[in-house]
C-alpha positions as CSV (number, residue, x, y, z in Angstrom):
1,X,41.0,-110.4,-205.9
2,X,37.6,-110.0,-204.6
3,X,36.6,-111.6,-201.5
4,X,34.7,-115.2,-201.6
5,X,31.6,-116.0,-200.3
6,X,30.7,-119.1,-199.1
7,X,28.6,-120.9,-201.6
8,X,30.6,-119.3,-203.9
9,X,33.8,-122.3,-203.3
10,X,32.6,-124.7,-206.1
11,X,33.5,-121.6,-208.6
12,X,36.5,-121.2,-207.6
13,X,37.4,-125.2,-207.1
14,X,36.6,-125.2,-211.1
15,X,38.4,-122.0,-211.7
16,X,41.5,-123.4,-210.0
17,X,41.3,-126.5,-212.0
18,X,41.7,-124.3,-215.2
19,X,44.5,-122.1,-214.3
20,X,46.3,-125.5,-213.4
21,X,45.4,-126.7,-216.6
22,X,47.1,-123.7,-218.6
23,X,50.2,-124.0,-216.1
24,X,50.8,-127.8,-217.3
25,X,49.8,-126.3,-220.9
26,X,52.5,-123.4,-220.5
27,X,54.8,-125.8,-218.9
28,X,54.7,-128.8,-221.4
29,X,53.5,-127.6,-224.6
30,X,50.4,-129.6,-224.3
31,X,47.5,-128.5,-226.3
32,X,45.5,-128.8,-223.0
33,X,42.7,-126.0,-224.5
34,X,39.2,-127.9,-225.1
35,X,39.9,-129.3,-221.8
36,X,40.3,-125.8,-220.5
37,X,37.1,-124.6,-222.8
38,X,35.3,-127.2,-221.3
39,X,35.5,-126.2,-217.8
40,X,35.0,-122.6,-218.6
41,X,31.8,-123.4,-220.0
42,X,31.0,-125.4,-216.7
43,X,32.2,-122.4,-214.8
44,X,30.1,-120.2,-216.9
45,X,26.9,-122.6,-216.5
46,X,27.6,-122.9,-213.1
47,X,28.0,-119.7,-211.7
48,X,24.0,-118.1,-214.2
49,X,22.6,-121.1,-212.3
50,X,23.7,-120.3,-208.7
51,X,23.4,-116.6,-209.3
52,X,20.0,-117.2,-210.7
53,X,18.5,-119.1,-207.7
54,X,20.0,-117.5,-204.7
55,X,18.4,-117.8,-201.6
56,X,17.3,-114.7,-199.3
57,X,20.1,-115.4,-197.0
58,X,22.5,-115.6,-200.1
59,X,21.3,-112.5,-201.6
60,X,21.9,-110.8,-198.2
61,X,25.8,-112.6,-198.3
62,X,26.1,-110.7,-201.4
63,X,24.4,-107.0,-200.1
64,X,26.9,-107.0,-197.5
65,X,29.7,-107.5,-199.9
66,X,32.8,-105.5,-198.6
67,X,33.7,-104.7,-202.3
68,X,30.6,-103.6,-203.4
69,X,29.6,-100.6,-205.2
70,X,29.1,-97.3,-202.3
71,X,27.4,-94.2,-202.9
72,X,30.1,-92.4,-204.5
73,X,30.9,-95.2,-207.0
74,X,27.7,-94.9,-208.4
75,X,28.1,-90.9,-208.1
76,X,31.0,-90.8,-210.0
77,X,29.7,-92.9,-212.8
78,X,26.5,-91.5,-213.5
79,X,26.8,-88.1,-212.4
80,X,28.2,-85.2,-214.1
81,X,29.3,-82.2,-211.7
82,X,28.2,-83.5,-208.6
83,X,28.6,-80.4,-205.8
84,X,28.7,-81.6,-202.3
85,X,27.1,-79.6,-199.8
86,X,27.5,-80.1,-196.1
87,X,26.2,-80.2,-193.0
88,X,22.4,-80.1,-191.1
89,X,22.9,-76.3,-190.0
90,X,22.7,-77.1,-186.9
91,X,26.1,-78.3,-185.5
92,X,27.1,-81.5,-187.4
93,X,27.9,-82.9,-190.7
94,X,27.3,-86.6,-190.7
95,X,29.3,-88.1,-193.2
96,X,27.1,-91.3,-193.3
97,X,24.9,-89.2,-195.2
98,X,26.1,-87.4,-198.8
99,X,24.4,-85.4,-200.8
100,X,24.5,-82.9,-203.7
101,X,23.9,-81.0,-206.5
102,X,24.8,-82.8,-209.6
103,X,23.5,-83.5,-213.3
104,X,22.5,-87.2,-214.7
105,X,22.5,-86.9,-218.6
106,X,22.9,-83.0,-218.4
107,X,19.7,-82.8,-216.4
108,X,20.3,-80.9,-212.7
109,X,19.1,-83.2,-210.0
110,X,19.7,-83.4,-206.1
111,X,21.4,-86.8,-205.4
112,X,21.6,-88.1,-201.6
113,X,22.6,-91.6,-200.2
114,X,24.1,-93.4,-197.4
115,X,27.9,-94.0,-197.7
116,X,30.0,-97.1,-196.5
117,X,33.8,-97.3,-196.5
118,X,36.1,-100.2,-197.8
119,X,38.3,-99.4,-195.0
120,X,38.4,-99.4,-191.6
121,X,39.4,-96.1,-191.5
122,X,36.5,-95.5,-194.2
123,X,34.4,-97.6,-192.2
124,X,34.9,-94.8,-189.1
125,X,34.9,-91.8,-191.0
126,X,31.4,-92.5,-192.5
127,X,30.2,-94.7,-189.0
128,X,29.8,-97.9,-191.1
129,X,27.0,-96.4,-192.7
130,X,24.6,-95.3,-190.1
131,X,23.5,-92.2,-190.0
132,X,22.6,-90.5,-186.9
133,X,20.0,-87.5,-186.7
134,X,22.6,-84.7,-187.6
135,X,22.7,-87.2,-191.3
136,X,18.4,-87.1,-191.4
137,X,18.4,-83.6,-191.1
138,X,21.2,-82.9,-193.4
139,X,18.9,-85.2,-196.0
140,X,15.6,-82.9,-195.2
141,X,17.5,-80.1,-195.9
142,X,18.3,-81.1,-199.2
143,X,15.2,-82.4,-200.0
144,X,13.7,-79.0,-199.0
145,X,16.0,-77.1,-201.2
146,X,15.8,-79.1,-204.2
147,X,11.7,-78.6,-203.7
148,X,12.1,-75.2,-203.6
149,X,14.0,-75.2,-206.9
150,X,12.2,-77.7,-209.0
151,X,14.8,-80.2,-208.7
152,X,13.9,-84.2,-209.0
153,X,15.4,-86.3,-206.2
154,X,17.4,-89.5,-206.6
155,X,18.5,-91.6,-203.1
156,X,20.5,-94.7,-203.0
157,X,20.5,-97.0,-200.0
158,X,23.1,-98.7,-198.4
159,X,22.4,-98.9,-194.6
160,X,22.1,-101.5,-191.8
161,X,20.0,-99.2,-190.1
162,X,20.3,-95.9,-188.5
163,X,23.0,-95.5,-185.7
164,X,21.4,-97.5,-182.0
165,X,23.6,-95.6,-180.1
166,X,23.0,-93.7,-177.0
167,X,24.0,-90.0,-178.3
168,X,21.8,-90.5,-181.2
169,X,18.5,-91.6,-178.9
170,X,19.2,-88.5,-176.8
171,X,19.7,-85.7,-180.0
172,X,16.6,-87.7,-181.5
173,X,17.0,-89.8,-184.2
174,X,13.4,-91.4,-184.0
175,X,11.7,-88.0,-184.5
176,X,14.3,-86.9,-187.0
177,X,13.7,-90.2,-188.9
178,X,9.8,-89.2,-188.6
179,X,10.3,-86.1,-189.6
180,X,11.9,-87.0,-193.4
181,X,8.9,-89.6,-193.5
182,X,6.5,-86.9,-193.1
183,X,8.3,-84.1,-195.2
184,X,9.3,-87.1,-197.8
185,X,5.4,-87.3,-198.3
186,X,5.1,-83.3,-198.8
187,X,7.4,-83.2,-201.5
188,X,6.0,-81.4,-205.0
189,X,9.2,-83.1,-207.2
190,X,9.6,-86.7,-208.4
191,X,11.8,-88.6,-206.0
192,X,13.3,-91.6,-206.6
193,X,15.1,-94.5,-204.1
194,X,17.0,-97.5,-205.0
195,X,18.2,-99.9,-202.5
196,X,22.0,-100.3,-203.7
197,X,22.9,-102.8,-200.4
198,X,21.1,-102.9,-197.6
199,X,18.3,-101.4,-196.9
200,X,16.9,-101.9,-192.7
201,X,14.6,-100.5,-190.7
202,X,13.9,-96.5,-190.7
203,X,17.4,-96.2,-191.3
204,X,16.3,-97.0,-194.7
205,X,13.2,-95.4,-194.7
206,X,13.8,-92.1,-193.9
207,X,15.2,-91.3,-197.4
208,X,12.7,-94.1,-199.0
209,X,9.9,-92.2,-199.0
210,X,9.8,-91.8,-203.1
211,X,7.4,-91.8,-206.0
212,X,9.4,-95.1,-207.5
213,X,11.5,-97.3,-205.0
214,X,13.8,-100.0,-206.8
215,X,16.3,-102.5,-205.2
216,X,19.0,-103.8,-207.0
217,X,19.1,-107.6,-207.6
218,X,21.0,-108.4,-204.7
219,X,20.2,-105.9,-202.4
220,X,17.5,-106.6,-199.4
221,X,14.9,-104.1,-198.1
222,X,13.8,-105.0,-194.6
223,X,11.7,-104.1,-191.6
224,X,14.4,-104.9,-189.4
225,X,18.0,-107.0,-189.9
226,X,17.7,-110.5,-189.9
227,X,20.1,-110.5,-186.9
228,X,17.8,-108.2,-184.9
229,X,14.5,-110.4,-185.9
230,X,16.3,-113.9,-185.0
231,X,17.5,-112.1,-181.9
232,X,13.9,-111.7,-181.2
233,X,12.3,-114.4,-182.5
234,X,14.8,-117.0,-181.4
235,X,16.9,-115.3,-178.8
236,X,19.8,-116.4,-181.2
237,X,21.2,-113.5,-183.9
238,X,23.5,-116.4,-185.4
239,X,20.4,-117.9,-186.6
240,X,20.0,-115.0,-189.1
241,X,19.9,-117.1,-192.0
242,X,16.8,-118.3,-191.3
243,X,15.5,-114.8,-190.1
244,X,16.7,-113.8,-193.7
245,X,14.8,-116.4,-195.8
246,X,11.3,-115.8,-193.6
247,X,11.0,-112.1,-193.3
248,X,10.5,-111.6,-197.2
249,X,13.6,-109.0,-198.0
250,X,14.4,-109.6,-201.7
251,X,13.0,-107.7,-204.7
252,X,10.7,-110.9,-206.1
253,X,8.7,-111.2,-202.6
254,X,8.9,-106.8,-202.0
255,X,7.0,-106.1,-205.4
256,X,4.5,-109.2,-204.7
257,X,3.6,-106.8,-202.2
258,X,4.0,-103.8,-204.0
259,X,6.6,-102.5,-201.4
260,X,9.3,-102.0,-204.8
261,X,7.9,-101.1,-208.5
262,X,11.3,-103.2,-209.9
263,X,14.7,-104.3,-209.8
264,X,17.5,-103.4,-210.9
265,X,19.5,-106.1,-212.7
266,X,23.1,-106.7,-211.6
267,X,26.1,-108.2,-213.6
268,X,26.6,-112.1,-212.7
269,X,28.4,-112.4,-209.3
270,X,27.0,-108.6,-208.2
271,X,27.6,-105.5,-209.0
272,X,31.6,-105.9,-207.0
273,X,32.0,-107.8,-209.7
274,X,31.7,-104.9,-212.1
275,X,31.1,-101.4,-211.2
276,X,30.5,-99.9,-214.6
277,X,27.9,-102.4,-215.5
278,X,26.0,-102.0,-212.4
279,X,25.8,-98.5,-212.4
280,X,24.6,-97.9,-216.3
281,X,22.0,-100.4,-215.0
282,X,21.1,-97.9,-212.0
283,X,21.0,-94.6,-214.6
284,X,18.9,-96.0,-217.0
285,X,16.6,-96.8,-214.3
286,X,16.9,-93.2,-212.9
287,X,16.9,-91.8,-216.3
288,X,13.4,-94.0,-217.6
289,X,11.6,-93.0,-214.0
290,X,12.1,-89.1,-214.3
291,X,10.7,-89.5,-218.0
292,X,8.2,-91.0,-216.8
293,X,7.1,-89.2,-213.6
294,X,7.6,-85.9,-215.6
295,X,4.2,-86.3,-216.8
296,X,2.9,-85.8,-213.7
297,X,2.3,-82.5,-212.1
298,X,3.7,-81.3,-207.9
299,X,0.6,-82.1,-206.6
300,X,-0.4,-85.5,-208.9
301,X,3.7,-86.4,-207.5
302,X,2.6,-86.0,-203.6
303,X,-0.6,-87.9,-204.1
304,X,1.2,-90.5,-206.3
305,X,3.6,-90.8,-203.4
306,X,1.0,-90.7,-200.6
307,X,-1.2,-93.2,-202.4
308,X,1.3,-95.7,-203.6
309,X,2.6,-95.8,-199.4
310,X,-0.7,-96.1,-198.0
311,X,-2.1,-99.3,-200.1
312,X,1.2,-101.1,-198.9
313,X,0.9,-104.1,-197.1
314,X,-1.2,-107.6,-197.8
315,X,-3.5,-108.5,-195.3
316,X,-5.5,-111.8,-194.3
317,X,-9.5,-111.3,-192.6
318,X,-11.1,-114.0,-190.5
């Protein structure tokens, strides 16, 4: 049983009500079922309209999921022979970072993305998702070698931000993070990133830097957590709902402002709900972007890229 969220409870008050309801059925030999239809068709009403009118701070309830979808879920569902390869050549490899060779619809492509765990022995293997520089440069690598070989680029997202520790300051993860941006931009092959979960700060951004950027419905894409904004804003990081709901992190607001080109649609409830769904929804998106961004030569893909990052932002003039 997957875990519940809070605004989720009315759901589950109605779907409680129905399993008692074909108890007493079972039990009695009552023909109890239009009542039962009845309040599976309120269930059913219930849950399109709450999922279709989330709030920010909802969707974010949701992103954070501990059931939802990681990077390998999706691997294993839309990839055919995905190849790991390891490490940043240097000393390290990060395993909140994973990346590969593989094939979407027979066509060879280098997939990279951030990776959570459902466990806490996951959770420590892959550093709860935050890469440190050893991960960026293991990314840069990749995307270097699948340049060199013609090979489109998919990422998928899934980070809270990059790791704040000390050891990660002192081997460098801001210019490492720099360094992807820049090289990101370089790139002569289409690349394309979709926000799967979370998506904050550079820790997001250093393997964002793409000709298409999608989020999926629930997912959030953010300048910095809402916990480290109301921390700053309000000196309070428990008021992070709020910070959630201002700072403009869902898809509707991000393509207002041309940060995203789309989103991804998820099955009702979120993609923990159901895995397959979500991820034929994530491959068809892959699949219609590299159809559309073959027309485009290496260098039209590096100015598409370059252009499409520098007209972001909306700005006000007194």
């Amino acid at each position: 049983m997957t875990s519940l969220l809070d605004f989720e409870k009315p759901i589950m008050e109605i779907q409680e009500k129905i399993e008692e309801l074909k108890k007493i059925s079972l039990e009695s030999g009552m023909d109890l079922n239009k009542e039962i239809e009845t309040f599976e068709q309120q269930a059913d009403d219930y849950r399109k309209e709450l999922y279709s009118n989330l709030r920010p701070s909802q969707k974010m309830q949701i992103a954070r999921h501990p059931e939802r979808p990681n990077f390998m879920d999706y691997v294993s569902r839309i990839c055919e022979d995905f190849v790991e390869l390891h490490g940043d050549r240097e000393g390290m490899d990060d395993r909140a970072i994973i990346g590969g060779l593989a094939k979407i619809n027979g066509r060879p492509v280098m997939i990279i993305g951030t990776m959570k765990g459902k466990s806490t022995k996951e959770n420590l293997e892959y550093n709860f998702g935050m890469p440190q520089p050893e991960g960026y440069r293991k990314a840069l690598r990749l995307f270097k070698h699948a340049d060199k070989f013609n090979l489109p680029i998919v990422t998928i997202i899934d980070t809270p931000g990059a790791y704040p520790g000390i050891s990660a300051e002192e081997k460098g993860q801001g210019s490492a993070i720099a360094v992807n941006l820049r090289e990101m931009a370089k790139l002569k092959v289409p690349v394309i990133a979709i926000i799967s979960g979370e998506g904050c700060s550079g820790g997001a951004l250093g393997l964002a830097v793409a000709n298409k950027v999608f989020l999926l419905e629930h997912a959030y894409y953010t300048v910095i957590s809402p916990e480290g904004c109301a921390s700053i804003l309000w000196r309070d990081a428990s008021k992070n709902n709020e910070a959630a709901d201002a700072l403009k992190i869902t898809a509707p607001d991000l393509m207002k402002f041309n940060i995203i080109d789309g989103d991804i649609k998820e099955p009702v409830g979120g993609a923990h709900k159901d895995y397959d769904t979500a991820a034929q929804e994530l491959k068809q998106t892959v699949i219609s972007s590299l159809n559309e961004l073959d027309r485009l030569s290496g260098d039209e893909l590096k100015s598409q890229r370059y252009e499409k990052f520098r007209k972001m932002g909306a700005f006000l003039t007194c």
